[in-house]
N, CA and C atoms of all chains as a GROMACS GRO file, in nm:
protein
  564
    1UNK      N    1   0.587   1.805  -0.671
    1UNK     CA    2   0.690   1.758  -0.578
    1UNK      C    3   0.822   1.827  -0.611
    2UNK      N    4   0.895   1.862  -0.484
    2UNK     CA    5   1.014   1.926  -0.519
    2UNK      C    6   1.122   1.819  -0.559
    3UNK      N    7   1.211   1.919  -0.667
    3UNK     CA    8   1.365   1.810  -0.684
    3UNK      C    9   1.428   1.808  -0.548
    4UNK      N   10   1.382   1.866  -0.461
    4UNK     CA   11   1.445   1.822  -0.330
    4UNK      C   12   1.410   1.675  -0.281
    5UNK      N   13   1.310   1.703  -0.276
    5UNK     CA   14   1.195   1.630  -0.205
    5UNK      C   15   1.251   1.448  -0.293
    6UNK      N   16   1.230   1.521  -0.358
    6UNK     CA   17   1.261   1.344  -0.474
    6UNK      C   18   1.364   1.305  -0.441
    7UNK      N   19   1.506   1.355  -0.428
    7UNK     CA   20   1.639   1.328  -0.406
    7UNK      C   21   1.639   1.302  -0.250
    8UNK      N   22   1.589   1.380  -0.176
    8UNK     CA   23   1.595   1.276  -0.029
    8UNK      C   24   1.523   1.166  -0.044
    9UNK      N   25   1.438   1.116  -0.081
    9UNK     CA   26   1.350   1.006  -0.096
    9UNK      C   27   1.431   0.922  -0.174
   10UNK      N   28   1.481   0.937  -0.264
   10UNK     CA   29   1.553   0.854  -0.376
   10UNK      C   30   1.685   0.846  -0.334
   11UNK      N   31   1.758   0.835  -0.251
   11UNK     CA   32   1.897   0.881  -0.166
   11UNK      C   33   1.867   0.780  -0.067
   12UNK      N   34   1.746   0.786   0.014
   12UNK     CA   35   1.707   0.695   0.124
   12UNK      C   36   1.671   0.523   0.090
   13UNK      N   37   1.559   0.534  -0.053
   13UNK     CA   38   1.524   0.394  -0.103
   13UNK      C   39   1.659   0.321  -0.144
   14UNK      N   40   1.738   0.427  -0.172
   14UNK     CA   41   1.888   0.313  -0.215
   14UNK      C   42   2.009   0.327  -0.129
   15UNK      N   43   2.007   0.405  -0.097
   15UNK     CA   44   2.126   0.351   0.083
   15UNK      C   45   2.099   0.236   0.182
   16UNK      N   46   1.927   0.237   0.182
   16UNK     CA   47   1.875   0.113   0.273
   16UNK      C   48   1.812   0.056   0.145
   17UNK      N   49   1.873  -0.087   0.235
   17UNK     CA   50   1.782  -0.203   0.208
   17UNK      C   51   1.635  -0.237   0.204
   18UNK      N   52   1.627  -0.170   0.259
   18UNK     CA   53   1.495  -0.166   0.370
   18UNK      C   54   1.450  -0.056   0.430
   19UNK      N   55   1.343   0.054   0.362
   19UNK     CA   56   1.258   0.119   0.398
   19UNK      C   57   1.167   0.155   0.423
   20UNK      N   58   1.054   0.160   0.557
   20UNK     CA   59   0.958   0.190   0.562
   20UNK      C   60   0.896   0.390   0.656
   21UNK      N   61   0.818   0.427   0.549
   21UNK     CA   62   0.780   0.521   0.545
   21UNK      C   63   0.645   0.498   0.612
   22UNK      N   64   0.605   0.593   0.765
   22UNK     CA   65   0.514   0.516   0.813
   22UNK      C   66   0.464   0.641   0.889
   23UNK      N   67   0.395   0.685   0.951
   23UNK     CA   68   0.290   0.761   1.050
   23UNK      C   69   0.303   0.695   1.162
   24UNK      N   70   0.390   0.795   1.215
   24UNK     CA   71   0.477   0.757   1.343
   24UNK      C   72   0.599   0.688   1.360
   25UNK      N   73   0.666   0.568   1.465
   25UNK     CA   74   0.757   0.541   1.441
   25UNK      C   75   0.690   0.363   1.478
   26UNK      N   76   0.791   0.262   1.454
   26UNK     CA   77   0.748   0.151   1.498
   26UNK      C   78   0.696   0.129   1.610
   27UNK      N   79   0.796   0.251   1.745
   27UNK     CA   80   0.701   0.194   1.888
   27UNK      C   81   0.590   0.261   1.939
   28UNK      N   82   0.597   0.387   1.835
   28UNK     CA   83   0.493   0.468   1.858
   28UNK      C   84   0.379   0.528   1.741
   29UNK      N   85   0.328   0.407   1.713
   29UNK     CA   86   0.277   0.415   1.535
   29UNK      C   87   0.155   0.473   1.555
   30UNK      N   88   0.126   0.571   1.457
   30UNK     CA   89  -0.036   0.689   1.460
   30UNK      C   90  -0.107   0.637   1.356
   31UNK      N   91  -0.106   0.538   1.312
   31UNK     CA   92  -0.219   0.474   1.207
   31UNK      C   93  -0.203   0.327   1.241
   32UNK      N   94  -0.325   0.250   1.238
   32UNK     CA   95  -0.359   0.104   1.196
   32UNK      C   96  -0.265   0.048   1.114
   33UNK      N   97  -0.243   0.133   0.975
   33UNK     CA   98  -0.186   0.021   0.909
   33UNK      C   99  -0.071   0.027   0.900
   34UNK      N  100   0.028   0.172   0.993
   34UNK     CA  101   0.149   0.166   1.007
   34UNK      C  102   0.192   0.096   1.129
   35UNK      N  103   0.100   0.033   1.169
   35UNK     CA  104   0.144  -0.001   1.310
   35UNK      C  105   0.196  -0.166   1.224
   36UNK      N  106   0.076  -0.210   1.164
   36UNK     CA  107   0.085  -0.355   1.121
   36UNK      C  108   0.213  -0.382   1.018
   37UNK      N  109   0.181  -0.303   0.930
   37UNK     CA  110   0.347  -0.328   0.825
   37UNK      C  111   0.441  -0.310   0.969
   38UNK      N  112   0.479  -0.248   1.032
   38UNK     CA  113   0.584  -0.237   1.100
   38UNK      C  114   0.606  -0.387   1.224
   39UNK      N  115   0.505  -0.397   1.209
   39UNK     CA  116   0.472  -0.526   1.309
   39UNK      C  117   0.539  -0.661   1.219
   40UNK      N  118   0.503  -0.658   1.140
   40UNK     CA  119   0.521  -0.725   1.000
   40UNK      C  120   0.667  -0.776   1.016
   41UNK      N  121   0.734  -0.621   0.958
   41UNK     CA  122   0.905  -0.601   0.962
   41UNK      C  123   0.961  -0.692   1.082
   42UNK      N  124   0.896  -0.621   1.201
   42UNK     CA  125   0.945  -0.681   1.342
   42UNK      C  126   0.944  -0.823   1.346
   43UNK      N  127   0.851  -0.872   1.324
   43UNK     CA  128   0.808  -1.032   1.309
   43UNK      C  129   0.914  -1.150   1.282
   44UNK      N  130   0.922  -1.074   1.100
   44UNK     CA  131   1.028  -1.163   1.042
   44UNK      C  132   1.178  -1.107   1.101
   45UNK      N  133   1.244  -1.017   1.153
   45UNK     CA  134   1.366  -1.002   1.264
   45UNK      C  135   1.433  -0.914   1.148
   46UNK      N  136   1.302  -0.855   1.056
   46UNK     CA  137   1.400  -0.756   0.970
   46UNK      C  138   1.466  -0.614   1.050
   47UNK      N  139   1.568  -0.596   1.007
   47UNK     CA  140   1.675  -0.422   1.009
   47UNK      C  141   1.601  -0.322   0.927
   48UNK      N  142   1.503  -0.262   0.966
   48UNK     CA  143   1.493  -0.193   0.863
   48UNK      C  144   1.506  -0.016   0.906
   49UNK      N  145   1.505   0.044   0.791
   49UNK     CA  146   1.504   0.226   0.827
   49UNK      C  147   1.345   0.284   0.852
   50UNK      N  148   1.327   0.291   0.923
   50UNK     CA  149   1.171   0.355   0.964
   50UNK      C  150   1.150   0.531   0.966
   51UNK      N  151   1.076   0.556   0.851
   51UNK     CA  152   1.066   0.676   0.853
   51UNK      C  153   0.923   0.728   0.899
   52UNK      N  154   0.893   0.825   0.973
   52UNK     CA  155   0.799   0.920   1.048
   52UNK      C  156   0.790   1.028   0.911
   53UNK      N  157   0.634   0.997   0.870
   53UNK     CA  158   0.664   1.116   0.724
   53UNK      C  159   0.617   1.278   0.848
   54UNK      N  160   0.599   1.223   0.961
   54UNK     CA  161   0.526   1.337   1.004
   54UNK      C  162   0.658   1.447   1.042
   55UNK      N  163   0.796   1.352   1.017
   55UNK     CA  164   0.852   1.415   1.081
   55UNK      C  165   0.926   1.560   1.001
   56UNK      N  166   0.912   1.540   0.849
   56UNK     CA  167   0.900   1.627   0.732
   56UNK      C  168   0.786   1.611   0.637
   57UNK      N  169   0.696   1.731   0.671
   57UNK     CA  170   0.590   1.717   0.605
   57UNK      C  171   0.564   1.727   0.487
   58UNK      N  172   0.673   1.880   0.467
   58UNK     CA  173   0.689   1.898   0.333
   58UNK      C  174   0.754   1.809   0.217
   59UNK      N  175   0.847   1.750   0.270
   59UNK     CA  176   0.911   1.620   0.206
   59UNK      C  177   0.835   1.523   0.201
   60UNK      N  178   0.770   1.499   0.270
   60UNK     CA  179   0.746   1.326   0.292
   60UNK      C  180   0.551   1.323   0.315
   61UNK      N  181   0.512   1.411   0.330
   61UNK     CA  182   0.344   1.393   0.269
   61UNK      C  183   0.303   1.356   0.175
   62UNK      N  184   0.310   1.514   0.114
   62UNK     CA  185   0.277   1.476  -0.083
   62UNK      C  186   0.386   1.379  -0.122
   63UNK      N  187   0.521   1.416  -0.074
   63UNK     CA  188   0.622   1.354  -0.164
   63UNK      C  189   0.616   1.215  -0.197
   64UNK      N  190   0.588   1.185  -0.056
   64UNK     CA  191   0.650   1.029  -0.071
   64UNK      C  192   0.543   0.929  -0.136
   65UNK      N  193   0.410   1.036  -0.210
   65UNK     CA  194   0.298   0.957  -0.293
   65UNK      C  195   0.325   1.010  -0.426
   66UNK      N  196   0.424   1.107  -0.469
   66UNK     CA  197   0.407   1.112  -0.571
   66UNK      C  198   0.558   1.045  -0.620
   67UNK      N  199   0.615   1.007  -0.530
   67UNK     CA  200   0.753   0.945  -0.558
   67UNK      C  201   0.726   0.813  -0.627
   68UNK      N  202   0.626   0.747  -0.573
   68UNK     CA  203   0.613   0.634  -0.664
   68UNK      C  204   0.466   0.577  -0.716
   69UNK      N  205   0.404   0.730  -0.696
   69UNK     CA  206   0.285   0.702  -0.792
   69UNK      C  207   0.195   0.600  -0.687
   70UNK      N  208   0.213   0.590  -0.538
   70UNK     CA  209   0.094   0.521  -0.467
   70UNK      C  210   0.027   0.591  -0.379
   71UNK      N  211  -0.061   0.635  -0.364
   71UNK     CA  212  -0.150   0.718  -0.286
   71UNK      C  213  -0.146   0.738  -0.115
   72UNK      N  214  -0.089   0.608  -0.077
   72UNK     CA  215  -0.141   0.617   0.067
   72UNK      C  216   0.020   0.562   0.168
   73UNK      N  217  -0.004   0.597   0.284
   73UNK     CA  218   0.125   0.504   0.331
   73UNK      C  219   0.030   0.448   0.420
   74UNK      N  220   0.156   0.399   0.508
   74UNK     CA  221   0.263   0.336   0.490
   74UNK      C  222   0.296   0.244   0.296
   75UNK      N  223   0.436   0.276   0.335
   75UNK     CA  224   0.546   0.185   0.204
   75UNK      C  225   0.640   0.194   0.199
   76UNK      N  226   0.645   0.054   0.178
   76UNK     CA  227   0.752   0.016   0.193
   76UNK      C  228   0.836  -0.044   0.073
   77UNK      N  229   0.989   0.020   0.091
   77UNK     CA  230   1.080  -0.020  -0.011
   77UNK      C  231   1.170  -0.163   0.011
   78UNK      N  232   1.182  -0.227  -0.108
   78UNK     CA  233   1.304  -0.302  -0.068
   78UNK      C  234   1.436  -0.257  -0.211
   79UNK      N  235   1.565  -0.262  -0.178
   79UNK     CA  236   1.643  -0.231  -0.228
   79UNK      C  237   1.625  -0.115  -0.349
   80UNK      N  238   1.534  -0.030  -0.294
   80UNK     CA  239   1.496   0.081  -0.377
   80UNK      C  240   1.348   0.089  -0.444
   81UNK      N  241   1.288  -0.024  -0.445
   81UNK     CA  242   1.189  -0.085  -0.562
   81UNK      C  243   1.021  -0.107  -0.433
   82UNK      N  244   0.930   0.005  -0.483
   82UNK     CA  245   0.825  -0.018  -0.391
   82UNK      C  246   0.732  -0.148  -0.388
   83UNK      N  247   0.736  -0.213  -0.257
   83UNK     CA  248   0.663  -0.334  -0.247
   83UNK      C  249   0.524  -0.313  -0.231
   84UNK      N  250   0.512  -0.236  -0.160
   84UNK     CA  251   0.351  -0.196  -0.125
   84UNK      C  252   0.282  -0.169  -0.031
   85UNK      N  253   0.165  -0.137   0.025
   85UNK     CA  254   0.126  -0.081   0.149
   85UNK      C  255   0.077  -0.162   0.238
   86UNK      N  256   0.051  -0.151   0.334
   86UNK     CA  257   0.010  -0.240   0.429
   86UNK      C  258  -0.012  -0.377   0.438
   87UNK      N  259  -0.205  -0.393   0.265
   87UNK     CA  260  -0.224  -0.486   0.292
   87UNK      C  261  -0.139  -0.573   0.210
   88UNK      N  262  -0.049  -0.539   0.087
   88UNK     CA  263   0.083  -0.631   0.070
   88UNK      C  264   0.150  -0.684   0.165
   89UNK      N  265   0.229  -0.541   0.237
   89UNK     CA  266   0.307  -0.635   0.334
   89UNK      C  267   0.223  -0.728   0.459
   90UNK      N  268   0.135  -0.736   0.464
   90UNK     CA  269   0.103  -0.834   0.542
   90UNK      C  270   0.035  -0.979   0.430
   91UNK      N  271  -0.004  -0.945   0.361
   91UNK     CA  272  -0.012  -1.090   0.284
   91UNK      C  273   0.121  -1.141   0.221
   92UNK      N  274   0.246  -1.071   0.214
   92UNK     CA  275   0.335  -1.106   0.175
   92UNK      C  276   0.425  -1.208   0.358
   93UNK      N  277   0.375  -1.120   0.419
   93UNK     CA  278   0.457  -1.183   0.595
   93UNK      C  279   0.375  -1.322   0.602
   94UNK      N  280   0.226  -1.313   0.527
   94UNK     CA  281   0.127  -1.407   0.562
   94UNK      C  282   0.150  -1.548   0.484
   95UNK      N  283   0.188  -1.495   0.369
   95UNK     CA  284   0.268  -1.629   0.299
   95UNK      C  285   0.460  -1.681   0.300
   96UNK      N  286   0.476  -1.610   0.396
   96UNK     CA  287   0.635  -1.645   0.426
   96UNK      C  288   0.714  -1.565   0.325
   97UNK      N  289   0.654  -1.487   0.239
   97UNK     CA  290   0.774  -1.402   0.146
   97UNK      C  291   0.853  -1.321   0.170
   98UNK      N  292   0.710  -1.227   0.262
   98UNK     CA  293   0.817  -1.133   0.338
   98UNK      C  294   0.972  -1.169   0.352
   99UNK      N  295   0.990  -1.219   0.464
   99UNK     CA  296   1.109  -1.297   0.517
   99UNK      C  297   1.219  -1.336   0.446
  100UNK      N  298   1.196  -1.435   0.315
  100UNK     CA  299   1.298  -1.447   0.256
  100UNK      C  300   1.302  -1.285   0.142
  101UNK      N  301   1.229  -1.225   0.126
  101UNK     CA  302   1.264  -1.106   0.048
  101UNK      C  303   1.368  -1.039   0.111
  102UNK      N  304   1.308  -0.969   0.283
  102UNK     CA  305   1.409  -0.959   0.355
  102UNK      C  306   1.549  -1.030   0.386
  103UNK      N  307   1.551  -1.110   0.423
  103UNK     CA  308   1.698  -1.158   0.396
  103UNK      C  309   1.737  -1.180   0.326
  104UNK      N  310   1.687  -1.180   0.148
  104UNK     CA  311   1.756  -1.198   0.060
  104UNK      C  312   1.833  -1.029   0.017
  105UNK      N  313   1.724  -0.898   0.072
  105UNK     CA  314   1.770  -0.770   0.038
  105UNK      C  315   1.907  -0.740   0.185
  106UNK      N  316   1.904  -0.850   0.274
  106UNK     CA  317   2.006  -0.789   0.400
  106UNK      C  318   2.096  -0.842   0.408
  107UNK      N  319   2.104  -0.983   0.311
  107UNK     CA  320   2.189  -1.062   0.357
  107UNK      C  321   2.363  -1.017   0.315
  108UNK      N  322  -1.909   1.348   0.269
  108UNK     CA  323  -1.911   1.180   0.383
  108UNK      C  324  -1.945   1.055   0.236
  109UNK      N  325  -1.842   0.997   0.197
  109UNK     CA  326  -1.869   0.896   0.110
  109UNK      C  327  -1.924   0.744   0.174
  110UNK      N  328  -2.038   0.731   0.053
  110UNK     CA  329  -2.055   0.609   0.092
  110UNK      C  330  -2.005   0.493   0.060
  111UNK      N  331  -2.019   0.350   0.088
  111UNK     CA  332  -1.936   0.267  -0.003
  111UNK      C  333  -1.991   0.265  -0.110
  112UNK      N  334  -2.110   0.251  -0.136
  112UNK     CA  335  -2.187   0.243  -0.290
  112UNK      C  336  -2.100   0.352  -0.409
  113UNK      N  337  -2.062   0.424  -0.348
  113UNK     CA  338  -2.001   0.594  -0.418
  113UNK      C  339  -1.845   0.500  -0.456
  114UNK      N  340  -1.776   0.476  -0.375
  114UNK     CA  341  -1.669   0.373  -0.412
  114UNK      C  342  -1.668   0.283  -0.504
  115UNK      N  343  -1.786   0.182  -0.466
  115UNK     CA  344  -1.814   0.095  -0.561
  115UNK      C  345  -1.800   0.165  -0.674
  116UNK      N  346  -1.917   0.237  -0.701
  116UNK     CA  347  -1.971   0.257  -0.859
  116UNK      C  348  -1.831   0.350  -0.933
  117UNK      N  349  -1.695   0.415  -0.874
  117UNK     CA  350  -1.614   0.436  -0.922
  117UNK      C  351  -1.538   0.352  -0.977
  118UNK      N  352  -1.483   0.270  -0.909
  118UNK     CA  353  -1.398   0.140  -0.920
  118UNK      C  354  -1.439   0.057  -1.044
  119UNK      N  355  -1.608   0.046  -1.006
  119UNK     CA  356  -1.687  -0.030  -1.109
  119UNK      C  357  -1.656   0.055  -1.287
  120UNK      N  358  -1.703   0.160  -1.262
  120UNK     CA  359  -1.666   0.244  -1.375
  120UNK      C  360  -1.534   0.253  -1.463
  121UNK      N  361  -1.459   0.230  -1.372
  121UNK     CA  362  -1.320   0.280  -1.422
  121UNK      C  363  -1.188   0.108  -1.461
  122UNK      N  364  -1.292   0.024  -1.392
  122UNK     CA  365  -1.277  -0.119  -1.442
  122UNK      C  366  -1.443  -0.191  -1.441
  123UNK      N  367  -1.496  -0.167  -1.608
  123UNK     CA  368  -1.627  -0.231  -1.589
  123UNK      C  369  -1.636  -0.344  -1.604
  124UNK      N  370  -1.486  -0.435  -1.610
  124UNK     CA  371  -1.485  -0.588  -1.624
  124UNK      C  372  -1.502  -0.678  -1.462
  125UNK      N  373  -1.482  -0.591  -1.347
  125UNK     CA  374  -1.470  -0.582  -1.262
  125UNK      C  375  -1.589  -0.625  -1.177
  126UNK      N  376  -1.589  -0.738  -1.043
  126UNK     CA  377  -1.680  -0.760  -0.941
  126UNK      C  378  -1.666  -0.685  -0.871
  127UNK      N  379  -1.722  -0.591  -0.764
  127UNK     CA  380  -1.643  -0.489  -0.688
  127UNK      C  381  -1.735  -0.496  -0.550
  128UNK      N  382  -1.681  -0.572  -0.444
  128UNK     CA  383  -1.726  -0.522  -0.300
  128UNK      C  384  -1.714  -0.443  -0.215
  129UNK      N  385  -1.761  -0.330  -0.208
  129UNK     CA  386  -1.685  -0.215  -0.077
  129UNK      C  387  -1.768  -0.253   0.024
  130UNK      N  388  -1.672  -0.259   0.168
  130UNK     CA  389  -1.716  -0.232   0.288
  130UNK      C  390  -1.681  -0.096   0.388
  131UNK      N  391  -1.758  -0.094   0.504
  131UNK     CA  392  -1.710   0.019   0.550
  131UNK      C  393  -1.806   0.150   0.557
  132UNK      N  394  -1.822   0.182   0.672
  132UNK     CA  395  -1.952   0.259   0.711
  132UNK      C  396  -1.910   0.392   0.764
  133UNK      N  397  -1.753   0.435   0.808
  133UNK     CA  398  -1.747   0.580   0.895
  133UNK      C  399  -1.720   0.657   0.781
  134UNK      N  400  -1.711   0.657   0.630
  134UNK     CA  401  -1.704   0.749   0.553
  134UNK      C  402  -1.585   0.793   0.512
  135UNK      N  403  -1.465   0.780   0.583
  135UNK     CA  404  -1.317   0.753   0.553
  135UNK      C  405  -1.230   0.609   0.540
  136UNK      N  406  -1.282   0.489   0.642
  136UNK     CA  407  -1.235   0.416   0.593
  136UNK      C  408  -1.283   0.296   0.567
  137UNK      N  409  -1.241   0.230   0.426
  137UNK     CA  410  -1.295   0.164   0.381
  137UNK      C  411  -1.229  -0.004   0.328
  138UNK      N  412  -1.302  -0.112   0.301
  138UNK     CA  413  -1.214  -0.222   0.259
  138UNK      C  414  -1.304  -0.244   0.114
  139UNK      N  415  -1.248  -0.296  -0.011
  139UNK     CA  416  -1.292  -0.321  -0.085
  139UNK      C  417  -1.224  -0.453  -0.167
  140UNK      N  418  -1.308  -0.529  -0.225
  140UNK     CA  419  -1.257  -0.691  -0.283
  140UNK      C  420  -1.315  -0.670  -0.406
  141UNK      N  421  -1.217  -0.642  -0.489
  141UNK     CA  422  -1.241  -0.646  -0.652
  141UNK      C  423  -1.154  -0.780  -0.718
  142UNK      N  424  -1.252  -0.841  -0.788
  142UNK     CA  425  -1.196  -0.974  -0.886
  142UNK      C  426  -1.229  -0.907  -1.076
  143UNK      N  427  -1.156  -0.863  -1.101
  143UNK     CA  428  -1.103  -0.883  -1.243
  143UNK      C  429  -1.050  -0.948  -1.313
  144UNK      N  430  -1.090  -1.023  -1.444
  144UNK     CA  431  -0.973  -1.072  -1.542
  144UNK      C  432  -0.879  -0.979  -1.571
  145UNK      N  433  -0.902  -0.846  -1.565
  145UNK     CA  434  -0.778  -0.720  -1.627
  145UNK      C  435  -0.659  -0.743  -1.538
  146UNK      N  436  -0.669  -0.805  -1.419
  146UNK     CA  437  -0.562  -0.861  -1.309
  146UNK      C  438  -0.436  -0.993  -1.342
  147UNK      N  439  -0.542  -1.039  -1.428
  147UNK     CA  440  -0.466  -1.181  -1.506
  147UNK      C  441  -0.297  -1.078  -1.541
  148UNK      N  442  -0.209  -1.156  -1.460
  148UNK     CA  443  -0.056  -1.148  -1.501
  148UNK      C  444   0.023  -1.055  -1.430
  149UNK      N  445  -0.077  -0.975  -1.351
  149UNK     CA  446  -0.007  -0.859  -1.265
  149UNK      C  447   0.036  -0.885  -1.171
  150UNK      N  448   0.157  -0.837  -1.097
  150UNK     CA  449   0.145  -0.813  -0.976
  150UNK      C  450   0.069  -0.757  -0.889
  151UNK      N  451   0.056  -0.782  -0.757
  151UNK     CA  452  -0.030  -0.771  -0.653
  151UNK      C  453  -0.026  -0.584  -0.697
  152UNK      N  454   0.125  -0.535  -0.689
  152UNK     CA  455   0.143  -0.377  -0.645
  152UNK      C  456   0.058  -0.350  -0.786
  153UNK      N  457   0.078  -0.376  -0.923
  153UNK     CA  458   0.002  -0.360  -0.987
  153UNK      C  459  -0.173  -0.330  -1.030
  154UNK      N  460  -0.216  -0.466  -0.957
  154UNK     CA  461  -0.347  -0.484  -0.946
  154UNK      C  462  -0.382  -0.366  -0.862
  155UNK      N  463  -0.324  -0.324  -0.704
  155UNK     CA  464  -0.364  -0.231  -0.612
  155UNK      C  465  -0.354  -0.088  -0.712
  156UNK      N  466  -0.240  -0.044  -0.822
  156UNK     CA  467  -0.296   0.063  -0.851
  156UNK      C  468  -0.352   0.134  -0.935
  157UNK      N  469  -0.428   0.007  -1.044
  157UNK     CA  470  -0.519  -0.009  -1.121
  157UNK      C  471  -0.680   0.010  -1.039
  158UNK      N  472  -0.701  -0.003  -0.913
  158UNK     CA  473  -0.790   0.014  -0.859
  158UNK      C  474  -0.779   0.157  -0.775
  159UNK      N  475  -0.683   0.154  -0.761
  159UNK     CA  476  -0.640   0.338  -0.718
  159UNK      C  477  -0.657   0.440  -0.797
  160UNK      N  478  -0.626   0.403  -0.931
  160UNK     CA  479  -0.604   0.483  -1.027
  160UNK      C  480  -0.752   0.533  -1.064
  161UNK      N  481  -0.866   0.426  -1.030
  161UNK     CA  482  -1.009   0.464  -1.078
  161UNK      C  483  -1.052   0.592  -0.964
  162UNK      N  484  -1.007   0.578  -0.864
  162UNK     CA  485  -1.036   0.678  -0.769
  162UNK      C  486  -0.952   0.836  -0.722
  163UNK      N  487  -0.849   0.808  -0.822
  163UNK     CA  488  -0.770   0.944  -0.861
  163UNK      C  489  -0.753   1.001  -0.727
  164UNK      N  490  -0.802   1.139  -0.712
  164UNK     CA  491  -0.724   1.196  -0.599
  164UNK      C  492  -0.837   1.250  -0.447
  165UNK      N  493  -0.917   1.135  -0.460
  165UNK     CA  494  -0.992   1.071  -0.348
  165UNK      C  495  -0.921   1.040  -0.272
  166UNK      N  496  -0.841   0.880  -0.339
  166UNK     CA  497  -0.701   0.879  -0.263
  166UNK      C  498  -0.643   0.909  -0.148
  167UNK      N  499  -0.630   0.916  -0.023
  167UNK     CA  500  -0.576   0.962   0.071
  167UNK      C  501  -0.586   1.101   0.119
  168UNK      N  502  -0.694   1.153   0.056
  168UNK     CA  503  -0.809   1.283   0.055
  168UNK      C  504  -0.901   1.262   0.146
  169UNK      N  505  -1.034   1.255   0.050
  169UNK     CA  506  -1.140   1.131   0.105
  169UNK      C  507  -1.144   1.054   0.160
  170UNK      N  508  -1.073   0.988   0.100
  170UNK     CA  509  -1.061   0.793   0.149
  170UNK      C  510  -0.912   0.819   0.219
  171UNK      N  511  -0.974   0.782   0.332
  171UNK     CA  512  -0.864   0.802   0.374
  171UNK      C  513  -0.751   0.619   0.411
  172UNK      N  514  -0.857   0.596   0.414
  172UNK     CA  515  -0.753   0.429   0.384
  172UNK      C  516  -0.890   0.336   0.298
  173UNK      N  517  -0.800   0.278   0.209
  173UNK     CA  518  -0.901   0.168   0.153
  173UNK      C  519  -0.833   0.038   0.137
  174UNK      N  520  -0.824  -0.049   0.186
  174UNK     CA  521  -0.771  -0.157   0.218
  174UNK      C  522  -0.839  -0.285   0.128
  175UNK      N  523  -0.723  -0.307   0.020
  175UNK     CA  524  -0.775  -0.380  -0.119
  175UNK      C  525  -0.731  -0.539  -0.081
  176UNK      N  526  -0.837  -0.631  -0.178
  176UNK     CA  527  -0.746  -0.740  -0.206
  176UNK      C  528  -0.832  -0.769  -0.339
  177UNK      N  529  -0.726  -0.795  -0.398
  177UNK     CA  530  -0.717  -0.819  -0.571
  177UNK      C  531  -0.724  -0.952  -0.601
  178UNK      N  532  -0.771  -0.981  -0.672
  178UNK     CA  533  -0.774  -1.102  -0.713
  178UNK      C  534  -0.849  -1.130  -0.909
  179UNK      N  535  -0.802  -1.235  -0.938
  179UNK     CA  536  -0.843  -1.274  -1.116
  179UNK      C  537  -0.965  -1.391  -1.068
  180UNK      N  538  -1.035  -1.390  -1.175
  180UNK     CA  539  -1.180  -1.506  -1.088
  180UNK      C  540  -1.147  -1.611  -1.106
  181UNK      N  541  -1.002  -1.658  -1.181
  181UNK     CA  542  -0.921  -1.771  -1.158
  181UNK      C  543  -0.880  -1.829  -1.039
  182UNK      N  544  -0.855  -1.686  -0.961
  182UNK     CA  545  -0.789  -1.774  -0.849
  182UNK      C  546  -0.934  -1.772  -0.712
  183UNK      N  547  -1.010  -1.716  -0.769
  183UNK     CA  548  -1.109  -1.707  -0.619
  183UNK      C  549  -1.190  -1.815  -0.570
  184UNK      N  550  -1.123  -1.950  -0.670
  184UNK     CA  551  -1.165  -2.035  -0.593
  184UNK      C  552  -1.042  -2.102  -0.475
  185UNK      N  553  -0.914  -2.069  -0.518
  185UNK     CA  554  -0.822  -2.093  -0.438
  185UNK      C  555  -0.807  -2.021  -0.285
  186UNK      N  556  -0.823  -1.910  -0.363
  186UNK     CA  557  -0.846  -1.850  -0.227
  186UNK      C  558  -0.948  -1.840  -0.094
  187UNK      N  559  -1.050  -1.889  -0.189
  187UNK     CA  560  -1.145  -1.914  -0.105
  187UNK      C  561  -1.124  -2.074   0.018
  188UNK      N  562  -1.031  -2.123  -0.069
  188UNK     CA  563  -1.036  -2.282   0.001
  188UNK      C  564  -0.936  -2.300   0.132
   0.00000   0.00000   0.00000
């Protein structure tokens, strides 16, 4: 992974609150499980930054799995710190955590 | 073209304390339910990449999604209820 590559990624997890890195965009999502984390976000009435890794490949393919050591996306950050992929964020929306995580990272 | 059995017996290998269910038949994507005591104290993100980690750079290669839920055999009766 480039020191580029790391510093946009690491620039983005801590400017937002709230980042999700996803295959496609929320209204136009190209995977199953980016559609659902994003569904997720939407649900609980979170703000969040939605990133399209498709939209830098070179950055945000390899990068954004070796940035924090998880293999697959969608993932999602809160206040810098990776929560997890899909089926986290939906067992986290599924037990009400989501929500207060989110507003506790927006408020 | 992986099968789930091929999943299994990685996962199984690489945590042999491990119950390990894979589902999933098109050869890319897959769901799998592993109960470990090695899970006892972790976080969820934890547990997910202790089971990643057995499958190295299959990973989003191969497998192109594998969709986990973790659990300690403590709690699988809770969860079950």
């Amino acid at each position: 992974m480039s020191a580029e590559a790391m510093q946009v990624i690491k620039d983005e997890v801590e400017n937002n609150p709230v980042v999700l890195y996803m295959k496609g965009t929320p209204d136009f999502p190209q995977c199953g499980f980016s559609a659902r984390s994003a569904e997720a976000l939407k649900a609980v009435g979170a703000q969040f930054k939605a990133v399209n890794v498709f939209d830098d490949e070179e950055i945000y393919r390899q990068g954004i799995k070796t940035f924090s050591n998880w293999p697959t996306i969608p993932q999602l950050y809160i206040n810098g710190e990776l929560v997890g992929g899909s089926d986290i964020v939906v067992d986290l929306y599924q037990s009400g955590e989501l929500k207060s995580m989110i507003e506790s990272a927006t408020a | 073209m992986l099968a789930p059995e091929t999943i299994r017996d990685l996962i199984q290998s690489g945590l042999p304390d491990a119950t390990v269910e894979v589902f999933g038949d098109d050869g890319t994507h897959f769901a799998a339910r592993v109960t470990s005591p090695s899970f006892e104290g972790q976080s969820t993100l934890a547990q997910h990449r202790m089971v990643y980690a057995t499958l190295g750079d299959r990973m989003g290669g191969e497998i192109h999604a594998l969709s986990l839920k973790t659990q300690t055999p403590d709690s699988t009766g809770e969860s079950a209820s």
